[in-house]
matplotlib code that plots the C-alpha trace (Angstrom):
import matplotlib.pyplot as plt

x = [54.9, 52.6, 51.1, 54.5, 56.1, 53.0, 53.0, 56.7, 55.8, 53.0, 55.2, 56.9, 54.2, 51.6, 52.6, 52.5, 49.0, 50.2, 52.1, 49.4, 48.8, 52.8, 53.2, 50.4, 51.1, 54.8, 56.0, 57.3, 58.2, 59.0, 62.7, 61.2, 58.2, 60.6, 63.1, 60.1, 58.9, 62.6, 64.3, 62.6, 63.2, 66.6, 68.0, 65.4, 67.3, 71.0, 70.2, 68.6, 71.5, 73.0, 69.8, 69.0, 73.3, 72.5, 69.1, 71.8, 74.4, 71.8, 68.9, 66.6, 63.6, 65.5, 66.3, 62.6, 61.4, 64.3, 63.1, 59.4, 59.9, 62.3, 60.2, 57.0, 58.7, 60.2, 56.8, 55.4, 58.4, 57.2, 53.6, 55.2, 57.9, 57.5, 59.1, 59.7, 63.6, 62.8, 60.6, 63.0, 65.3, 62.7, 62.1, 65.3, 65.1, 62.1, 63.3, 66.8, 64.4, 62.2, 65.3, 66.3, 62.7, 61.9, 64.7, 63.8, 60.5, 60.9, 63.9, 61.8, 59.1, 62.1, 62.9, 59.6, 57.5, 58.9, 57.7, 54.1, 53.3, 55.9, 55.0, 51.4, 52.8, 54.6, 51.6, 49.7, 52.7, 54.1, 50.4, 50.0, 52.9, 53.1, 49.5, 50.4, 53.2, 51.0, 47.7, 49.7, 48.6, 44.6, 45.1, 46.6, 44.0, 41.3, 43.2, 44.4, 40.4, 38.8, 41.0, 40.3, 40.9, 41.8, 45.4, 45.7, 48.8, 49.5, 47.2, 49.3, 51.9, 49.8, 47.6, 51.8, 51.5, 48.2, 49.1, 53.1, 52.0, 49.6, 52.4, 55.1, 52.9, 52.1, 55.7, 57.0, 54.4, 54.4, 57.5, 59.8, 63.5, 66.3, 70.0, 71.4, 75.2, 78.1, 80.7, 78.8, 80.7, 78.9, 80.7, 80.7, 82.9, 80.9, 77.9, 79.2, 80.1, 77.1, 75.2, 77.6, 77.3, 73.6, 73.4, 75.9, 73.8, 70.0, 71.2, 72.3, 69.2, 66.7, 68.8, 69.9, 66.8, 65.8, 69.7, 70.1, 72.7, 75.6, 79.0, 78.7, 75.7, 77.4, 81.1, 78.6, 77.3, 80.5, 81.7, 78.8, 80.2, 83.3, 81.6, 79.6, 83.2, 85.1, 82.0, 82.6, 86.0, 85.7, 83.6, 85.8, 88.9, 86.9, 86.0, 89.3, 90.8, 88.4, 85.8, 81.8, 81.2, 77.2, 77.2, 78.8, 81.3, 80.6, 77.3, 78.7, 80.5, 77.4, 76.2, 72.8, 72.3, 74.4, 72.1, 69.3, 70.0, 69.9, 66.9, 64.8, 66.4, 65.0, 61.9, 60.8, 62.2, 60.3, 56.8, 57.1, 58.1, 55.3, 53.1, 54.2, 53.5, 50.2, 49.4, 51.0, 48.9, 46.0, 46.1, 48.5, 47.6, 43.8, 43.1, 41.6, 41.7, 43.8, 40.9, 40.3, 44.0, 44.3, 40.9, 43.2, 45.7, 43.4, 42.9, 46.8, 46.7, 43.6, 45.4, 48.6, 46.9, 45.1, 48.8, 50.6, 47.1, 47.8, 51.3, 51.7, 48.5, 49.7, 52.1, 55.3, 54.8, 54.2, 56.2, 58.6, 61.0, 58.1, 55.9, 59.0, 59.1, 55.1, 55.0, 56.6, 54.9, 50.9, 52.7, 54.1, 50.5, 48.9, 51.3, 50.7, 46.8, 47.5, 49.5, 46.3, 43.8, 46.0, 46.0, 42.2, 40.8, 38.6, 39.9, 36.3, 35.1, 37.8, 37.4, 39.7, 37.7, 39.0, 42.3, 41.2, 41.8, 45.4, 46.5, 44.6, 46.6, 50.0, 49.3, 48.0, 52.0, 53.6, 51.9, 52.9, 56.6, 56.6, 54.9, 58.1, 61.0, 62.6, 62.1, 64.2, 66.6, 67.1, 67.3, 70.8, 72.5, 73.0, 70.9, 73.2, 73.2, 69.4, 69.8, 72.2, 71.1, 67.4, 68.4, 70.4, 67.8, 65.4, 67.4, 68.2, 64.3, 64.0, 67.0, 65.7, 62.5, 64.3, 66.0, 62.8, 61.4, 63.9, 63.8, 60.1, 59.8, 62.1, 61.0, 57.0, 58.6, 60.3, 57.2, 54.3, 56.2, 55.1, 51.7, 52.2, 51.0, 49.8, 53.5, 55.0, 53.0, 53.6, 57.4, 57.6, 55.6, 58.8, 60.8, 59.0, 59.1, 62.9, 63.4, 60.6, 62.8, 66.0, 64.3, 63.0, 66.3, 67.6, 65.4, 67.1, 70.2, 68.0, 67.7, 64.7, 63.4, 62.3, 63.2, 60.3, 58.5, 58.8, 62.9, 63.0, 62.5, 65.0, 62.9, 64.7, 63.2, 62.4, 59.7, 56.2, 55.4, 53.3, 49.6, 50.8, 50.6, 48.9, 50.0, 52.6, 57.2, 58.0]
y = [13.8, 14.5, 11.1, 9.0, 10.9, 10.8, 7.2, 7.3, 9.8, 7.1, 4.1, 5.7, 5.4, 3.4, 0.2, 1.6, -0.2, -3.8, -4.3, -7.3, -8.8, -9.2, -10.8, -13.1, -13.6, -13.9, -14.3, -10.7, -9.3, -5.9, -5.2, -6.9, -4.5, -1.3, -2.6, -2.7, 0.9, 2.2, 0.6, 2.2, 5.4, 5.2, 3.7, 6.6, 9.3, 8.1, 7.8, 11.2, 13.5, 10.3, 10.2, 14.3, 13.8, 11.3, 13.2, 16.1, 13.8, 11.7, 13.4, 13.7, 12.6, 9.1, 9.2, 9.6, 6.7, 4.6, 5.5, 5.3, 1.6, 0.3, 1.7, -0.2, -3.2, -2.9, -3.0, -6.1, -8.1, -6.9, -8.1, -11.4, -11.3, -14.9, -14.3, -11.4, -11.6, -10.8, -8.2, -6.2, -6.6, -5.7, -2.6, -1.3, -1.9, 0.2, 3.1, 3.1, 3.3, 5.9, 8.0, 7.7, 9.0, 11.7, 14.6, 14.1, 16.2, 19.4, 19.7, 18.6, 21.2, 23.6, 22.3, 22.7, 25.8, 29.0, 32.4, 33.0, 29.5, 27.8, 29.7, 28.3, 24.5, 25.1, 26.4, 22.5, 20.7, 21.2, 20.8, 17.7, 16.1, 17.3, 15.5, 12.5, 11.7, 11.9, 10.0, 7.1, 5.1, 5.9, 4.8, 1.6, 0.3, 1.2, -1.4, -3.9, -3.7, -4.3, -7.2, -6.9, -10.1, -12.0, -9.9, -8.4, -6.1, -7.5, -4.9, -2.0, -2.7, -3.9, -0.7, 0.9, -1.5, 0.1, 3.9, 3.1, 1.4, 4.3, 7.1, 5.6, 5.4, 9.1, 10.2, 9.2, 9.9, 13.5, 14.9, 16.6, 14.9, 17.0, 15.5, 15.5, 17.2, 14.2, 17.0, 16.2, 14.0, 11.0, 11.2, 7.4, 7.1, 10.0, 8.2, 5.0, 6.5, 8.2, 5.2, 3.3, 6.0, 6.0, 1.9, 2.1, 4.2, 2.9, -0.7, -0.8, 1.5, -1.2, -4.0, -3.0, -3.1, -7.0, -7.8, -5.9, -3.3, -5.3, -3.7, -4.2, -1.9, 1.3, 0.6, 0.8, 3.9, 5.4, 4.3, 6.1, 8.8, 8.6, 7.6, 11.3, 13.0, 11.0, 11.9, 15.7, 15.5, 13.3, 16.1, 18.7, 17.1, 16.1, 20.4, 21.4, 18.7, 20.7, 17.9, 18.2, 16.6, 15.7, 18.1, 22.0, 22.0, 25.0, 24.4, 23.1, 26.0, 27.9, 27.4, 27.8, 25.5, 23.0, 23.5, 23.2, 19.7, 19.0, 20.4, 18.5, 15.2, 15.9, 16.9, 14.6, 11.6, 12.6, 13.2, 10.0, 7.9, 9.4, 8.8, 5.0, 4.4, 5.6, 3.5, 0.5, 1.6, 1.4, -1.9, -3.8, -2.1, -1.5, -4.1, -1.9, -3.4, -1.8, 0.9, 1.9, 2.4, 4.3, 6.4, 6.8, 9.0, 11.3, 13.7, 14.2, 14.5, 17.0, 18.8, 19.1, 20.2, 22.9, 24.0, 24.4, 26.7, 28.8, 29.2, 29.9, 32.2, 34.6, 33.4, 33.4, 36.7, 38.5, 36.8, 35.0, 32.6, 32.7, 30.4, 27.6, 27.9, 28.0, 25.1, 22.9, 24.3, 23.8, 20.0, 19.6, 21.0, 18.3, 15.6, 16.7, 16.6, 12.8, 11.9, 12.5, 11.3, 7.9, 8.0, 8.6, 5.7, 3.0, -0.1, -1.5, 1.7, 3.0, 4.6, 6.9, 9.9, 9.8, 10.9, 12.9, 15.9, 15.6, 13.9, 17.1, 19.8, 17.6, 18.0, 21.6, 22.4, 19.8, 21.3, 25.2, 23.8, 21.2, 24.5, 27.0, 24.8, 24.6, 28.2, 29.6, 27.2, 27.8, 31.8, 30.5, 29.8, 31.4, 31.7, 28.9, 26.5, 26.3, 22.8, 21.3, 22.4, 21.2, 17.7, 17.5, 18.7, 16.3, 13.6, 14.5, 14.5, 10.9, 9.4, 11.0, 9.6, 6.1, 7.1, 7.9, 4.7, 2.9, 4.7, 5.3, 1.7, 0.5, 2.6, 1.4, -2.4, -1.9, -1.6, -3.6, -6.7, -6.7, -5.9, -2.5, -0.5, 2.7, 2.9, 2.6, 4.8, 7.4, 6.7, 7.6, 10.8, 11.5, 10.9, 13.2, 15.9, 15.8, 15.7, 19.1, 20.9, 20.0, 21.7, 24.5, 25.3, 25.3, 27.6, 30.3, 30.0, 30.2, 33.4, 35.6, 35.7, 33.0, 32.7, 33.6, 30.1, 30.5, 31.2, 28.0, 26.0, 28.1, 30.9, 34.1, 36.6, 39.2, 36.7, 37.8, 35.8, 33.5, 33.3, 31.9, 27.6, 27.7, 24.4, 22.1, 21.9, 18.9]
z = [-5.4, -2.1, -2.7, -2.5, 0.2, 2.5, 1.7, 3.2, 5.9, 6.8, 7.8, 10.5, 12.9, 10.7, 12.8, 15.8, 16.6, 15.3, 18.4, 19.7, 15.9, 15.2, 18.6, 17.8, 13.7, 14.2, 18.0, 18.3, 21.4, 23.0, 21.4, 17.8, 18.2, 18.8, 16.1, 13.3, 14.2, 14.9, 12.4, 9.7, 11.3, 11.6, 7.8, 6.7, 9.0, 8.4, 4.9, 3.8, 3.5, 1.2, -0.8, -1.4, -2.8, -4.8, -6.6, -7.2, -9.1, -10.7, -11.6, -8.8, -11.2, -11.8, -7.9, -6.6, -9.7, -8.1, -4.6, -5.0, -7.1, -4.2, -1.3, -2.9, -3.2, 0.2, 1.6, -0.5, 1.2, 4.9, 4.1, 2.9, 6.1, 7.3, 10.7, 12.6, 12.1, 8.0, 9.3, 10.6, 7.8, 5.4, 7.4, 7.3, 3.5, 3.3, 5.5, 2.9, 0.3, 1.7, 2.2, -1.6, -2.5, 0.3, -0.8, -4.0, -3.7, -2.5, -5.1, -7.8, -6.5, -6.7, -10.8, -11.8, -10.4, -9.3, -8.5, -6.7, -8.2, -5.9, -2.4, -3.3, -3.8, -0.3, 1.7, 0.6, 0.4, 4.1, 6.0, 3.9, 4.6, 8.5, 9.4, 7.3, 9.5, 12.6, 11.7, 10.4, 13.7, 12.8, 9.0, 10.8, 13.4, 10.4, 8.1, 11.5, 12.8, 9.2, 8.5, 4.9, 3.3, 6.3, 6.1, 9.3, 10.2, 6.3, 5.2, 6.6, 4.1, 1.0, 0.5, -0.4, -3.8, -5.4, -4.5, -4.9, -8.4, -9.7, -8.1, -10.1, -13.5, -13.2, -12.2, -15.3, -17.3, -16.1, -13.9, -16.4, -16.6, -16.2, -16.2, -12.7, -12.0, -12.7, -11.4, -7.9, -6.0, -3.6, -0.1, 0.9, 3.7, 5.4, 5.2, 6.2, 9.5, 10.0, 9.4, 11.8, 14.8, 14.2, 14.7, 17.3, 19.3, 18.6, 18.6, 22.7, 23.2, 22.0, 23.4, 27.0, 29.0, 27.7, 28.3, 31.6, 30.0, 29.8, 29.0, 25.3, 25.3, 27.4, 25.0, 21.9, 23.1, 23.5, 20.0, 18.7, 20.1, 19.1, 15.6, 15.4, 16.5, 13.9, 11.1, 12.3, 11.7, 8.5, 6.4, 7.6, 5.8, 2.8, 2.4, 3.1, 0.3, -2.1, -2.4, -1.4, 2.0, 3.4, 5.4, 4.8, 8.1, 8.5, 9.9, 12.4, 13.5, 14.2, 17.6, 17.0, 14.7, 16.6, 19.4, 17.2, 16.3, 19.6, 20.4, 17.4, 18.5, 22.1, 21.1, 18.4, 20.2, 23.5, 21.0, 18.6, 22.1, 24.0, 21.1, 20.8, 24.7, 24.6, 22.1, 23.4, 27.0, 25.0, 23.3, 25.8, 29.2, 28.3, 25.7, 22.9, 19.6, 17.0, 15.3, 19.2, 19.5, 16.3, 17.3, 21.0, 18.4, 17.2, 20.0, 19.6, 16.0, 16.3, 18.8, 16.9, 13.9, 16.3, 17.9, 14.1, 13.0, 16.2, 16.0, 12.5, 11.9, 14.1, 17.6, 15.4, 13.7, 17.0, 19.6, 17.6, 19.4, 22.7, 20.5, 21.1, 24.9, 25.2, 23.4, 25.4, 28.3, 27.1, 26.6, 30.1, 31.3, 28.9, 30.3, 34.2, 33.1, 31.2, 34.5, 36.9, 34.6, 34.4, 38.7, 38.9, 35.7, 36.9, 34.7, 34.5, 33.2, 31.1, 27.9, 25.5, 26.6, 30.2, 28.6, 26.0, 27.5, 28.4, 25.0, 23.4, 25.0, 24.8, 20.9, 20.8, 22.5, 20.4, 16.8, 18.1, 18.2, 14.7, 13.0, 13.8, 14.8, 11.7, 10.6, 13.7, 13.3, 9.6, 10.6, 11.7, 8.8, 5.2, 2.1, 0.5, 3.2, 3.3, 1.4, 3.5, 6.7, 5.9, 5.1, 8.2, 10.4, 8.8, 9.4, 12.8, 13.1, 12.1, 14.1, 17.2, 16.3, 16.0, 19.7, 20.9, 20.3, 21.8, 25.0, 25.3, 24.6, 26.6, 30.0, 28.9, 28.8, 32.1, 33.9, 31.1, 31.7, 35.2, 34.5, 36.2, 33.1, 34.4, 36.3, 32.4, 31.3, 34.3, 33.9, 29.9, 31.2, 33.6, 30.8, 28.7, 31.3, 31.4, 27.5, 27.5, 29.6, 28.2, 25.0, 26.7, 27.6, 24.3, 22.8, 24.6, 22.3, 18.9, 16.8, 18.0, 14.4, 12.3, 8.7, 6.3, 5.1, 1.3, 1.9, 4.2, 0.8, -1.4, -2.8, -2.8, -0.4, -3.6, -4.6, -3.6, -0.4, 0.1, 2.1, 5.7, 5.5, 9.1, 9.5, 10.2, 8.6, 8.0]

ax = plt.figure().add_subplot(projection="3d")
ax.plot(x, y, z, "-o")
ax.set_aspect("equal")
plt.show()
């Protein structure tokens, strides 16, 4: 199970570095290049709720099979995409699929250990799958830069068929099958309109800066809007008429998770989309090849696996909700450090330790807030809507991904296309800034107190608790 969701983890930001190769290979420009690294991130957000329903009323064994054959084939038709138009297409596809197969592990983790047993499969499986979403861009440039085979940014998507292959073999030779619930009823219409507002709203965002933000894009906006309100309204009705919405309304009516939501969008978008420029600094604005780029990630990935050790051996247990308001100020320090070291670089000179030291401390404050987020979020709500709200919250922390790309990239574009690519970088920095303090804000309206890991996945708290994960909640 750890392999094939870290294999879905992984394609959020794997193609972060093939930027230069897909503009070469298939003629892709700056909204195709945010679309293929977006577009996966948003079917795989709007689609997650829909998927962990469907492992309830199914089976979720049959559900992650389903998931984990579709997501593999998914990405042999993205290594075959003859144009970057199929690309796309084929990424969304594979970000559907990845949401059909991601739910399904932690309740199959749930279905099949319990007890001490199950705390100890929580302390590897959350680390595991936390730093698998962030090295994806190093495990790209390695496969971009060795060019195996002649296959280029090809590559990135082949090496899912072997591990997809070997993962599916073993899954059903080995998870246990258990009959899901039929009495659990699939609400369609709800996720039709979530998927709609979510489009609505990334669709503008990836479009309006190549277009010059035309009316269409500020009306789709607006209908996203209106799409979220009507969604709100929509699961409210299908509760009170005595049927099982996506998401238990009264979540909703909690203030602190509301403001939660906000808060992960706002922070994940402003950490993927910072992530994504400096990548594209480093291979458009600096000309590294794609391992150099990849290599340019792993200060961040190194410092964010630093930040989750600090914050969850012993920050959260003694300062509680401080560790999400320090956070974001070691990143705004790390951004302030990025943005002088940027002002000062000698182009003829350059080299990815001249901003080593900022990217560092951006990830040391971004891996002390991924490491407790969730917890004092979950402290919010009640012991039975630990399921729902943790599928909401994790698709809220992919669409705001998806957002984040499309801004980020957008702002970085602004700027790149007139060769100015310092200035892009410095005005995603700006950017940043403002989404930090937005956040920082919102932690003021969180519980003091996070929730206890092992009950964040559903154990009762009268089970013996598990060693501390020191690492990073997915």
């Amino acid at each position: 199970m750890i392999t094939a969701e870290i294999m879905d983890l992984l394609d959020a930001s794997i193609v972060n570095v093939a930027g230069p190769d897909l503009e070469e290979s298939l003629g892709a420009g700056p909204v195709g290049l945010q679309w293929v690294i977006g577009g996966y991130a948003l079917t795989l957000g709007a689609g997650l709720v829909l998927g962990g329903r469907l492992g309830d009323r199914y089976g979720r064994r049959r559900m992650f099979l389903i998931g984990l054959a579709a997501f593999t084939v998914s990405s042999l038709l993205c290594a075959l995409a003859p144009n970057i138009e199929s690309l796309i297409a084929f990424r969304l596809l594979q970000g559907t699929a990845g949401a059909m197969l991601l739910p399904q592990g932690l309740g199959l983790l749930r279905e099949n250990f319990s007890g001490p047993e199950l705390t100890k499969v929580f302390a590897i499986f959350g680390p595991v799958l936390g730093l698998g979403g962030i090295v994806g861009p190093v495990l790209g440039g390695f496969l971009i830069e060795g060019d195996f085979f002649g296959l280029g940014w090809r590559s990135v998507f082949l090496i899912n068929l072997p591990i997809g292959i070997a993962a599916l073999i073993v899954a059903a030779k080995f998870v246990p099958d258990r009959a899901g619930s039929r009495t659990v009823r699939v609400d369609v219409p709800g996720a039709a309109l979530i998927v709609a507002a979510c489009a609505l709203l990334v669709l503008p965002l990836n479009q309006g800066q190549e277009d010059g933000w035309p009316l269409w894009t500020w009306l789709s906006m607006a209908a996203s809007v209106a799409g979220f309100a009507l969604f709100a309204l929509q699961q409210r009705r299908t509760a009170a008429a005595g049927r099982e919405p996506l998401v238990t309304p009264a979540l909703l009516r909690k203030p602190a998770f509301t403001v939660g939501l906000g808060g992960i969008a706002l922070f994940f978008g402003g950490m993927i989309g910072t992530q994504l420029v400096l990548t594209l600094y480093l291979q458009i604005g600096r000309q590294f090849t794609a391992g150099e780029a990849g290599l340019g990630n792993l200060p961040l990935a190194v410092g964010t696996a630093i930040g989750g050790a600090i914050s969850g051996a012993f920050l959260v247990n003694r300062i509680g909700r401080g560790v999400l308001q320090i956070g974001p100020l070691v990143q705004l320090a790390g951004a302030a450090v990025l943005w002088f070291e940027l002002d000062g670089l000698d182009t003829a000179s350059f080299s990815i330790w001249d901003v080593v030291p900022g990217t560092t401390l951006a990830g040391i404050g971004a891996g002390m807030v991924i490491a407790a987020l969730f917890s004092f979020i979950l402290a919010a709500v009640d012991d039975h809507e630990i399921g729902s709200a943790s599928g909401v919250l994790t698709a809220v922390q992919a669409v705001g991904g998806s957002i984040g790309v499309a801004v980020f990239g957008s702002v970085f574009f602004d700027r790149a296309e007139a060769g100015d690519f310092t200035a892009g970088f410095h005005h995603a920095l700006i950017v940043q800034a403002c989404l930090l303090l937005a956040f920082l804000a919102i932690t003021f309206l969180l519980p003091r107190n996070s929730r206890p890991d092992e009950e964040q996945h559903g154990i009762p708290p009268t089970a013996p608790a598990a060693p501390d994960p020191k690492g990073l909640t997915v």
